[in-house]
PAZAPA-4460 file (N, C-alpha, C; in steps of 0.05 Angstrom, whole numbers, plus 32768, in hexadecimal, padded with zeros to 4 digits):
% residues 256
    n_x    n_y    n_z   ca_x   ca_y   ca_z    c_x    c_y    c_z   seq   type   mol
   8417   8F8A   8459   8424   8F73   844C   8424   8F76   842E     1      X     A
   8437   8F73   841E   8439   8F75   8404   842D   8F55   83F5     2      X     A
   841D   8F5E   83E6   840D   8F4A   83DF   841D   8F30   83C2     3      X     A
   8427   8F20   83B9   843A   8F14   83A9   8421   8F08   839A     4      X     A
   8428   8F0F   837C   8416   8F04   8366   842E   8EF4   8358     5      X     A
   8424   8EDD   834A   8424   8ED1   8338   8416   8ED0   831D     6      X     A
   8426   8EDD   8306   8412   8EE1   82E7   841B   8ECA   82D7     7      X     A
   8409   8EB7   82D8   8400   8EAE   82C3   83F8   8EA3   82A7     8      X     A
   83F7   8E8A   829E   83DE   8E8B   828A   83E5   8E75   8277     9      X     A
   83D8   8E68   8261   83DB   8E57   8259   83DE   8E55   8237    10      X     A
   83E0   8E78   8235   83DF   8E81   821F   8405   8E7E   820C    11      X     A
   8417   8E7F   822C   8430   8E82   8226   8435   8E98   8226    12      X     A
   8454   8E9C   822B   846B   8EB6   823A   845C   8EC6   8222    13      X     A
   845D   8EC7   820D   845A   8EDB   81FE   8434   8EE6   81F2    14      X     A
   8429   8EE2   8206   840B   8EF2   81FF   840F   8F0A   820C    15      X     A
   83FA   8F1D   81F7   83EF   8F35   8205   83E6   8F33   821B    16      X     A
   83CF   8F1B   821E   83C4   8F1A   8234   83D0   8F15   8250    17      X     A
   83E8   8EFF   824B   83FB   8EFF   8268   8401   8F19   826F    18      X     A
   8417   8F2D   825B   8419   8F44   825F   8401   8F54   8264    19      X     A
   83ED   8F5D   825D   83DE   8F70   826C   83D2   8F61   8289    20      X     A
   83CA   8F4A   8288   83CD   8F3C   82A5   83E5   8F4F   82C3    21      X     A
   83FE   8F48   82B4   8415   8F4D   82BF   8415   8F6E   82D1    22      X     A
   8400   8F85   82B6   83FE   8F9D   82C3   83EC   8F9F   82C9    23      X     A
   83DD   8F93   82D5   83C3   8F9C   82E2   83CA   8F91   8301    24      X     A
   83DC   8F7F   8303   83E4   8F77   831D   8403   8F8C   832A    25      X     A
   840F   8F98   8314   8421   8FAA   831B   8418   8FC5   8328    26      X     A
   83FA   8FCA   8318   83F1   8FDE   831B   83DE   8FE0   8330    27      X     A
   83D4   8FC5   833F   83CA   8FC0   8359   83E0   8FC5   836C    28      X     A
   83F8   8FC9   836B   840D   8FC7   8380   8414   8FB0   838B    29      X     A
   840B   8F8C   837A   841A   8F82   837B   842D   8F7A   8379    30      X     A
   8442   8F6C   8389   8457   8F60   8386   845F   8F4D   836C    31      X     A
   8464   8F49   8355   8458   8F42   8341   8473   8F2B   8334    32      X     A
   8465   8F09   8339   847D   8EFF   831E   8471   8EF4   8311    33      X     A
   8477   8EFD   82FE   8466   8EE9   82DD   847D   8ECF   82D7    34      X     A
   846A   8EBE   82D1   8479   8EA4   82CC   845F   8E8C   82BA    35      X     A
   846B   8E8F   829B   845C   8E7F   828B   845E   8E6A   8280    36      X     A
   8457   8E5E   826E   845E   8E47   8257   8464   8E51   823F    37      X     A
   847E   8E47   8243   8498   8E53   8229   8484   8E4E   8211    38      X     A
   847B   8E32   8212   8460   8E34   81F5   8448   8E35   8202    39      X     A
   8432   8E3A   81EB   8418   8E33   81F6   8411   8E18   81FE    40      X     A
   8402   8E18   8215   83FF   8E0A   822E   83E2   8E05   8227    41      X     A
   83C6   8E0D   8217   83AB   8E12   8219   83A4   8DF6   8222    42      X     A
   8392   8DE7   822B   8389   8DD4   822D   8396   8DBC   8237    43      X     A
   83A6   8DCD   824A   83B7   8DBA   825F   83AC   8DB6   827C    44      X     A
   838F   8DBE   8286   8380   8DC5   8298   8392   8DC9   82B5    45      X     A
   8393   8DB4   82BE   83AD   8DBA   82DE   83C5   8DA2   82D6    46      X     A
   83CC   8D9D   82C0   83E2   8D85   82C1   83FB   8D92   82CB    47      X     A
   83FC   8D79   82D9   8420   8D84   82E6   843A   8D77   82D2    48      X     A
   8437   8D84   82B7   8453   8D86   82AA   8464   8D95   82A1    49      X     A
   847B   8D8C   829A   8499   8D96   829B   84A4   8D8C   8284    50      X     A
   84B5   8D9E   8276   84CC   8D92   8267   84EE   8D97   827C    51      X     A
   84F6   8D86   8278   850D   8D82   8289   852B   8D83   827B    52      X     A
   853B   8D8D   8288   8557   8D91   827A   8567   8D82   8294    53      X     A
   8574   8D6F   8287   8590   8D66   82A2   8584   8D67   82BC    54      X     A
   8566   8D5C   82BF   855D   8D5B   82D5   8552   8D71   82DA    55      X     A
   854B   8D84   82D0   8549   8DA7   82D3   8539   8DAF   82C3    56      X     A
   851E   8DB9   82D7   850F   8DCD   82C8   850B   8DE2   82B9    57      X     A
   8509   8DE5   82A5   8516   8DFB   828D   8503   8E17   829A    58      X     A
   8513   8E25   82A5   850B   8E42   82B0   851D   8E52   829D    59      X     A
   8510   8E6D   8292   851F   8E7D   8281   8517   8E9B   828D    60      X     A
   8525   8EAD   8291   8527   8ECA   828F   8516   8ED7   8277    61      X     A
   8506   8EE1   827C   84FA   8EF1   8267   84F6   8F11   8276    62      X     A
   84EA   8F1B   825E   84E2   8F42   825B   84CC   8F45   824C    63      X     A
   84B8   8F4C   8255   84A0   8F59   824B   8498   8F70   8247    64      X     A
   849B   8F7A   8230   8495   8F97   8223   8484   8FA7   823F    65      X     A
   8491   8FC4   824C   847A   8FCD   8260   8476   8FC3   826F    66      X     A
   8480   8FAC   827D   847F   8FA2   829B   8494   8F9B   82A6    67      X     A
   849D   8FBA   82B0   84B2   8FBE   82C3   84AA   8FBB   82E2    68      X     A
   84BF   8FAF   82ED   84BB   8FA2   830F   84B0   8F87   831A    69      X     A
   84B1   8F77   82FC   84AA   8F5D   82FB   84BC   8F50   82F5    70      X     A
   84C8   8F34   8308   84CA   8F19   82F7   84C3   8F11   82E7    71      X     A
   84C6   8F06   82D2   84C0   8EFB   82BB   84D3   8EE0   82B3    72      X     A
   84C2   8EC8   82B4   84CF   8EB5   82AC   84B8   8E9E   8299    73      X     A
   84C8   8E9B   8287   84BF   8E83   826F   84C1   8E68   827C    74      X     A
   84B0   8E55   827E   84B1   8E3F   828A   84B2   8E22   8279    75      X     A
   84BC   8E15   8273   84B6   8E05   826C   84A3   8DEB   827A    76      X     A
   8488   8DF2   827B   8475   8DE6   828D   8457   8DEC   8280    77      X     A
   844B   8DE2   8293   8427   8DE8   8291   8424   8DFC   82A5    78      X     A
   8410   8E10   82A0   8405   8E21   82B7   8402   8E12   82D0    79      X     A
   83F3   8E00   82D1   83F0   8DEF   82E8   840B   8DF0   82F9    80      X     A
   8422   8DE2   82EE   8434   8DD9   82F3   8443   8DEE   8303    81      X     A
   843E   8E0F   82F2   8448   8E1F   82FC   8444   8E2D   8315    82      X     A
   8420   8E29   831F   841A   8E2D   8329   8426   8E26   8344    83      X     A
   842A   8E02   833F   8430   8DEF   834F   844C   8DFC   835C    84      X     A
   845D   8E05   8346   847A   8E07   8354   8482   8E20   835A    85      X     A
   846A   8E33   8355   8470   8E4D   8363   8467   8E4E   837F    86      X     A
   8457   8E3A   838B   8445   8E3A   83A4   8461   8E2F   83B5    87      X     A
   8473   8E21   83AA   8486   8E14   83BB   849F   8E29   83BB    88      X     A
   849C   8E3C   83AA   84B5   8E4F   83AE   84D1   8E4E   83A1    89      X     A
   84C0   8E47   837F   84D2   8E42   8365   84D7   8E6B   835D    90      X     A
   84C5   8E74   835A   84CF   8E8E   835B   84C8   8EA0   836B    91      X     A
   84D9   8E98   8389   84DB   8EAF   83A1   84C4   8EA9   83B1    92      X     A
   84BA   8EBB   83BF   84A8   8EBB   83D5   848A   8EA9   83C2    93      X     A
   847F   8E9C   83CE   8464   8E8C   83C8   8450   8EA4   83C8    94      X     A
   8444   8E99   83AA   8431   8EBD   83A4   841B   8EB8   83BA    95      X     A
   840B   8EC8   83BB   83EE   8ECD   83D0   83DF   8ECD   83C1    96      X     A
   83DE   8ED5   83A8   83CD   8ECB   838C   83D8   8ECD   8376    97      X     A
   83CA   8EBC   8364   83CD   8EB1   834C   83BA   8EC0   8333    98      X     A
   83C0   8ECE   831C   83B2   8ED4   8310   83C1   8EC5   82F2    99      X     A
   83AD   8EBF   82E2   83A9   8EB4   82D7   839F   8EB4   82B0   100      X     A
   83A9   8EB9   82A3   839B   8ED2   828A   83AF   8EE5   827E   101      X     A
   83A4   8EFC   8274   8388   8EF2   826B   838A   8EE4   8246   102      X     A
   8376   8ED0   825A   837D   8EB5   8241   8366   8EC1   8226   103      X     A
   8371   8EB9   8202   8365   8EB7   81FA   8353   8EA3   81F5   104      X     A
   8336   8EAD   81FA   831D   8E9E   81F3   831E   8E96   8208   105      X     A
   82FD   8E9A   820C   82E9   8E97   8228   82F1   8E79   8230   106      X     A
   82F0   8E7B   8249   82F1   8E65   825C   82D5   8E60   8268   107      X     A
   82B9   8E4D   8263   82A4   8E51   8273   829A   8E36   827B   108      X     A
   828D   8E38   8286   827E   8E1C   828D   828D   8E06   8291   109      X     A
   8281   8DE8   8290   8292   8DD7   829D   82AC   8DCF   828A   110      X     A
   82AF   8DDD   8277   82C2   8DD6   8264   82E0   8DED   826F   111      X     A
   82DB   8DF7   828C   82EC   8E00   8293   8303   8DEE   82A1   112      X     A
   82F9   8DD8   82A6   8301   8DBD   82AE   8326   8DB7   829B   113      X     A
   831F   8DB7   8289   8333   8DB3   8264   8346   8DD0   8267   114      X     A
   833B   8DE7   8277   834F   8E01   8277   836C   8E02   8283   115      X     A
   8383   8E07   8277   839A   8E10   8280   8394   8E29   8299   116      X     A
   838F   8E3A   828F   8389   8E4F   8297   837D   8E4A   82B5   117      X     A
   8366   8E3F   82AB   835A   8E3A   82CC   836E   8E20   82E1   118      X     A
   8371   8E15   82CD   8384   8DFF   82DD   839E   8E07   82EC   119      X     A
   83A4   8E21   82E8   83BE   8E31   82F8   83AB   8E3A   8311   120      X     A
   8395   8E3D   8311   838A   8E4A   8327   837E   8E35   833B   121      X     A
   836C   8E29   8331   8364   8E11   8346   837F   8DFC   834E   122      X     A
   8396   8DFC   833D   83A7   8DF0   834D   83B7   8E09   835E   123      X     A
   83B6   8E19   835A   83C3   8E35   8375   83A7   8E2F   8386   124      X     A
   838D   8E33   837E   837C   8E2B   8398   8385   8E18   83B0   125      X     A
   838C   8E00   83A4   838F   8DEA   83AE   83AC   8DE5   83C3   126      X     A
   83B2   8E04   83BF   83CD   8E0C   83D3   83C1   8E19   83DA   127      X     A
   83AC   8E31   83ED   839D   8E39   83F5   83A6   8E56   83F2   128      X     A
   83A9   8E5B   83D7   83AA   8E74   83CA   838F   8E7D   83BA   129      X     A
   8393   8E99   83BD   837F   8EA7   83AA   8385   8EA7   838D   130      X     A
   8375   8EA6   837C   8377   8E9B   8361   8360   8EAF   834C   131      X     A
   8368   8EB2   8339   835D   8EC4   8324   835D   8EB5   830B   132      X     A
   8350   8EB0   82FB   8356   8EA9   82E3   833E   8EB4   82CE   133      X     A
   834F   8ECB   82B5   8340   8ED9   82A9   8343   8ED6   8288   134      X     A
   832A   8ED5   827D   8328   8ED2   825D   8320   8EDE   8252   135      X     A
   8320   8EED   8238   8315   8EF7   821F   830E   8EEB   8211   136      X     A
   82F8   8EEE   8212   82E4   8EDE   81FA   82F2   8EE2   81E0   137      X     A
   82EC   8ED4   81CA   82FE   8ECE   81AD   8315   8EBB   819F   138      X     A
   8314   8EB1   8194   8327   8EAA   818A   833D   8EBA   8188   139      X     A
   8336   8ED2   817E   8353   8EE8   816F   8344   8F0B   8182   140      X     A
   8345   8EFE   8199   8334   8F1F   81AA   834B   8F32   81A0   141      X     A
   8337   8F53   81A5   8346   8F67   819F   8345   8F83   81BA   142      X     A
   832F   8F76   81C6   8326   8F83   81D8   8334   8F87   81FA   143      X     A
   8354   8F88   81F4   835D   8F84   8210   8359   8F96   8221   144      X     A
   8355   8FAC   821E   8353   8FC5   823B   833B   8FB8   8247   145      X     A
   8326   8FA9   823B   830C   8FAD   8248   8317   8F90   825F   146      X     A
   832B   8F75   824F   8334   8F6B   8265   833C   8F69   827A   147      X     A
   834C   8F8C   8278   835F   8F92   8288   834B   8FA2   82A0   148      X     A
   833A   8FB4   8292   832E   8FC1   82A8   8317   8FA9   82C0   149      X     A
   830E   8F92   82B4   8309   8F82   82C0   8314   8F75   82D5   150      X     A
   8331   8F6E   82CA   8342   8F5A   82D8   834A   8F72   82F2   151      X     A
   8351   8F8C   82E9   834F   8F9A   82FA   8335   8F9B   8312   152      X     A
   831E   8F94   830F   8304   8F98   8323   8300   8F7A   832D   153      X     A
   8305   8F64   831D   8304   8F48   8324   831F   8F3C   8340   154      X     A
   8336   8F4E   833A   8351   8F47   834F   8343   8F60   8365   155      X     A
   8344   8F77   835F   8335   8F80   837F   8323   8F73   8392   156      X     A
   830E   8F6D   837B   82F4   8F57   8388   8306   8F3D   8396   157      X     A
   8319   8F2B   8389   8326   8F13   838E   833C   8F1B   83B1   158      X     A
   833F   8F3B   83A7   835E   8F3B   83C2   8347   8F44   83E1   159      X     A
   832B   8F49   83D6   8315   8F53   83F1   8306   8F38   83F9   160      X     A
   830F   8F25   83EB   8307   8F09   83F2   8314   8EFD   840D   161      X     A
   8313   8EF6   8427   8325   8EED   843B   832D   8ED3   8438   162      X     A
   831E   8EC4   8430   8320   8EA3   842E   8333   8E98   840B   163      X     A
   8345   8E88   840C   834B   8E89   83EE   8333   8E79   83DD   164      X     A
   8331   8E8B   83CC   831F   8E79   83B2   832B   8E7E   8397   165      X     A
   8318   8E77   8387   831F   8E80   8362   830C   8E8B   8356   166      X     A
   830E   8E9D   8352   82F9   8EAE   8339   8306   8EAA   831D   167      X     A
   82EE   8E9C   8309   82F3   8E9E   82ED   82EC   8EB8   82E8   168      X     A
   82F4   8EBB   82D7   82E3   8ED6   82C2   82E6   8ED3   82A5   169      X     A
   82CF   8EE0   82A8   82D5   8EDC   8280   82C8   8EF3   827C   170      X     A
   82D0   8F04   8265   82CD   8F21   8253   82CC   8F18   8238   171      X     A
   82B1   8F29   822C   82AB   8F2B   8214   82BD   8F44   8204   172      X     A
   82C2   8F38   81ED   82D7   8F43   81E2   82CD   8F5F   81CF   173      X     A
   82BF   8F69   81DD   82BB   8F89   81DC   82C5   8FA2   81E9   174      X     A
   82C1   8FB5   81DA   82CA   8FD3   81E6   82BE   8FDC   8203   175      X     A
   82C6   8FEE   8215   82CF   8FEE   8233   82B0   8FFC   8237   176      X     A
   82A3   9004   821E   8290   901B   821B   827F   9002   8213   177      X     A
   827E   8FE6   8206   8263   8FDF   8202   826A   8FC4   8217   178      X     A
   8277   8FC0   822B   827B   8FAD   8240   825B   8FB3   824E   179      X     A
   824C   8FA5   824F   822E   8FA5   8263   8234   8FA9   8279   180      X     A
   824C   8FA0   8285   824B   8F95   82A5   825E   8F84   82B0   181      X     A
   8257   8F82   82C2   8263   8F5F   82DC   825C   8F4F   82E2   182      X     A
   824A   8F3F   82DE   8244   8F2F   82F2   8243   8F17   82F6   183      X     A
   8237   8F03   830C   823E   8EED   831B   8230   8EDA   8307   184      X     A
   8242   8EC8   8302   8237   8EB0   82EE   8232   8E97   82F4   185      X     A
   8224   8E86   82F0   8229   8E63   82FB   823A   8E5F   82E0   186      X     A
   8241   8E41   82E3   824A   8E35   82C7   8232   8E30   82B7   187      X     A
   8240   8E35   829C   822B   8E21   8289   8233   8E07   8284   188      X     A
   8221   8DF2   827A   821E   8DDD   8278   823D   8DCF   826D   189      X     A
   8249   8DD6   8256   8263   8DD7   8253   826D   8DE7   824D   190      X     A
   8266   8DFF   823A   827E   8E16   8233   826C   8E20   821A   191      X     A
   828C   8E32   820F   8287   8E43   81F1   827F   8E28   81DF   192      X     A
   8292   8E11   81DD   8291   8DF8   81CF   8287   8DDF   81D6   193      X     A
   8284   8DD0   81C3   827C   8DB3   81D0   827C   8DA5   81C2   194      X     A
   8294   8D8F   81CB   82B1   8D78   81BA   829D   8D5F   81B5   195      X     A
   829C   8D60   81A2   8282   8D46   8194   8297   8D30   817B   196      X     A
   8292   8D13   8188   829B   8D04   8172   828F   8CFF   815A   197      X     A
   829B   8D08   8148   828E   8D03   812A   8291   8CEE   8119   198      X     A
   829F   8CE2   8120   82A7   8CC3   811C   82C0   8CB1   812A   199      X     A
   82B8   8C97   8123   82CC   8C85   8134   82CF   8C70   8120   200      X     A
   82EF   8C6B   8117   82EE   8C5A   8103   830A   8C48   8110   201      X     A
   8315   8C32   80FD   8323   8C20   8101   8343   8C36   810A   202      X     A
   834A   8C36   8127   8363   8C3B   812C   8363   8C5C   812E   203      X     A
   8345   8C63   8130   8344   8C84   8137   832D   8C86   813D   204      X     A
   832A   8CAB   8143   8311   8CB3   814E   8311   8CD6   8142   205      X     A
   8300   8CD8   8139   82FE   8CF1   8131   82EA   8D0C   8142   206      X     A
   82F1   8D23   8144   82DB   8D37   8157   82D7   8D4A   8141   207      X     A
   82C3   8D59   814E   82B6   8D74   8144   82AE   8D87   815B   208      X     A
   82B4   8DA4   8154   82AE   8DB7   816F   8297   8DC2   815F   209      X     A
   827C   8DBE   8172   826A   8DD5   8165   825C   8DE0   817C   210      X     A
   8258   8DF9   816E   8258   8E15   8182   823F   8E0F   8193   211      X     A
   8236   8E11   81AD   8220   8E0E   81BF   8218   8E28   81C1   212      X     A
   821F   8E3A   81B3   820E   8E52   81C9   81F8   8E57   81C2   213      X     A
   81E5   8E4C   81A9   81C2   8E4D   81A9   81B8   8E41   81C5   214      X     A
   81C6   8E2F   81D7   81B9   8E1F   81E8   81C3   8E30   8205   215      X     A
   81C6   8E46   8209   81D6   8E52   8224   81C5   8E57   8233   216      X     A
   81CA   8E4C   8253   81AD   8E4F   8266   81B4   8E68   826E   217      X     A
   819B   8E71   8273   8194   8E93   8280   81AC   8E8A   829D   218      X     A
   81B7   8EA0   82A0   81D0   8EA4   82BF   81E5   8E9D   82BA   219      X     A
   81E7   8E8E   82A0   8203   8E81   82A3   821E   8E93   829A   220      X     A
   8233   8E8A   829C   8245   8E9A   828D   8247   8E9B   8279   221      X     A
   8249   8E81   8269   8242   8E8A   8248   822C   8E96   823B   222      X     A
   8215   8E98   824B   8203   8EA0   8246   81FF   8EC7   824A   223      X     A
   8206   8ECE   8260   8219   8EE3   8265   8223   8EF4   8251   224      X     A
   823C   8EE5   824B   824E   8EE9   823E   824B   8EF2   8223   225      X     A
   823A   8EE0   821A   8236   8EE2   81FD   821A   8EFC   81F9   226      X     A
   8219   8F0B   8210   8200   8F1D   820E   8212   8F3B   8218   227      X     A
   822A   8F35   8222   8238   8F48   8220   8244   8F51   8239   228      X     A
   8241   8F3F   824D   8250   8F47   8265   8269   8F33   8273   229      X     A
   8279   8F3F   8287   8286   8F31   828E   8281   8F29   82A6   230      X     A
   828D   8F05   82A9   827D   8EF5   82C1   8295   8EF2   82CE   231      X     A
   828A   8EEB   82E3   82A0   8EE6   82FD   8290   8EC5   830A   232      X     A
   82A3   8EB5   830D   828C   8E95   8316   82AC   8E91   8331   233      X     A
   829A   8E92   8344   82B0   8E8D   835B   82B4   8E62   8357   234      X     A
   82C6   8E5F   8359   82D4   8E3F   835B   82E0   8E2C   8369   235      X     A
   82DA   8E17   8372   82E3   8E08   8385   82FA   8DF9   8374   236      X     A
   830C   8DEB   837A   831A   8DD5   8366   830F   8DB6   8370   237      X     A
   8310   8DB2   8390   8302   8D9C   838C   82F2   8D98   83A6   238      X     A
   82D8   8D88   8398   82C4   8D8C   83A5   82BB   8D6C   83B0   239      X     A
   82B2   8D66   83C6   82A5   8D49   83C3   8285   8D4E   83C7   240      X     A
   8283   8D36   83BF   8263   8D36   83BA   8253   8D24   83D0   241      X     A
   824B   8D30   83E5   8251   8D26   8403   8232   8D13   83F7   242      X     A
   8228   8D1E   83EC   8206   8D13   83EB   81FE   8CF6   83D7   243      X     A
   8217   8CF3   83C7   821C   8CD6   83C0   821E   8CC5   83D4   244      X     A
   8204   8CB4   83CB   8203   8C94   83E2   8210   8C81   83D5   245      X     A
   8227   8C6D   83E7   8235   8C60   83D3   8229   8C3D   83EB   246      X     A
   8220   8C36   83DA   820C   8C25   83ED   8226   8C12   83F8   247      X     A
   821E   8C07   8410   8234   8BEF   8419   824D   8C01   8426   248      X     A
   8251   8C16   8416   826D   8C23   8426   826B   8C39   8438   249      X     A
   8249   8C47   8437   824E   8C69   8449   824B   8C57   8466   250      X     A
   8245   8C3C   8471   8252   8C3C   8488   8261   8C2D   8499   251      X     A
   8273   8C22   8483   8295   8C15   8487   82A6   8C1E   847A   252      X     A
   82BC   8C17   847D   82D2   8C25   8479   82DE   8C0E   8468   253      X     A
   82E3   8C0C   845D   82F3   8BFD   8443   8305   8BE9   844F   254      X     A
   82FA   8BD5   8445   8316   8BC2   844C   830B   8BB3   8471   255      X     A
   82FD   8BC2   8476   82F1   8BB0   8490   82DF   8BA8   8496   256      X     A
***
């Protein structure tokens, strides 16, 4: 069976990172359509939006330098969204996975919640697709082969998986020669950052991002990460929390 990918990402049609995404799934022998956000999308987590023309979703034809045997289309949407309307068979057969990336700057901990990037994948989860979503650490990374050779070992690991899930990953934005490794991460507490109000005045509210990584617990991915390896944290999208007692209601049913 020929396997149908969907590339990704929240970076928009025009990153490196979608494109090298794009050949690491060509070069798996999948079936491959890339389909992005005409702009950047970052911090749209799974929202299902659209800009609309005459009723009509703005889909555009694109070409990506070096990725021949792909679709390519500019979306006017959120990753999420895109996710959403490729599972229903907006471009052609419904992928079997979703990859995702590779986004600039790390995606870790619970601040993966706020990700475009991941939000294309936990909403393809939630169609019971396999899902990838991969990051380079940095603001301005330079380090893509080492992404690539990852995203390459992270989608093998993801297509020997039987059950659909989502693997994050995230890569430190080093050479292929000082990469430490692979391995399995929990989340950290929130992430690379952590969104603090610095004041609240008449008719506003002001923030500040300051950097958490003095505080990174031993296992985690940021913690990981920032020591020089790349993490893989397998992901649910949604979970219930069976072990919450909700007094008066765990044994009636509402309304009777």
């Amino acid at each position: 069976m020929t396997i149908t990918a969907l590339v990704t990402n929240d970076d928009g049609i025009a990153s490196e990172g979608l494109r090298r995404l794009a050949l690491v799934a060509l070069t798996a022998g999948l079936r491959t359509v890339v389909a992005a956000p005409r702009e950047e999308a970052s911090g749209s987590s799974a929202a299902l939006t659209a800009q609309q023309a005459d009723g009509r979703i703005v889909v555009e034809r694109r070409d990506l330098e070096g990725v021949d045997g792909a679709d390519v289309y500019a979306v006017a949407g959120t990753p999420g969204f895109i996710a959403l309307i490729a599972s229903r068979g907006a471009f052609g057969a419904a992928p079997h996975v979703v990859l995702s990336g590779i986004n600039r700057g790390a995606n870790t901990g619970n601040a993966i919640l706020h990700s475009g990037t991941v939000g294309a994948t936990l909403t393809a989860r939630t169609h019971d697709c396999k899902a990838l979503a991969i990051s380079l650490a940095g603001a301005d990374p330079v380090n893509w082969a080492t992404a690539e050779r990852v995203a390459r070992e992270a989608l093998a690991l993801l297509l020997g998986i039987e059950r659909p899930v989502v693997l994050n990953v995230n890569v430190p934005d080093v050479s292929p020669e000082q990469l430490r490794g692979i391995r399995r991460a929990t989340l950290s507490a929130f992430g690379a950052v952590q969104t603090t109000i610095t004041e609240i005045g008449h008719g506003y509210v002001k923030i500040g991002v300051s950097d958490s990584n003095a505080e990174h617990e031993p296992g985690t991915d940021a913690a990981l990460l920032a020591a020089g390896f790349a993490t893989i944290t397998p992901l649910e999208p949604i979970c219930e929390q069976h072990a919450v007692a909700l007094p008066g209601l765990d044994a009636h049913a509402i309304g009777v």
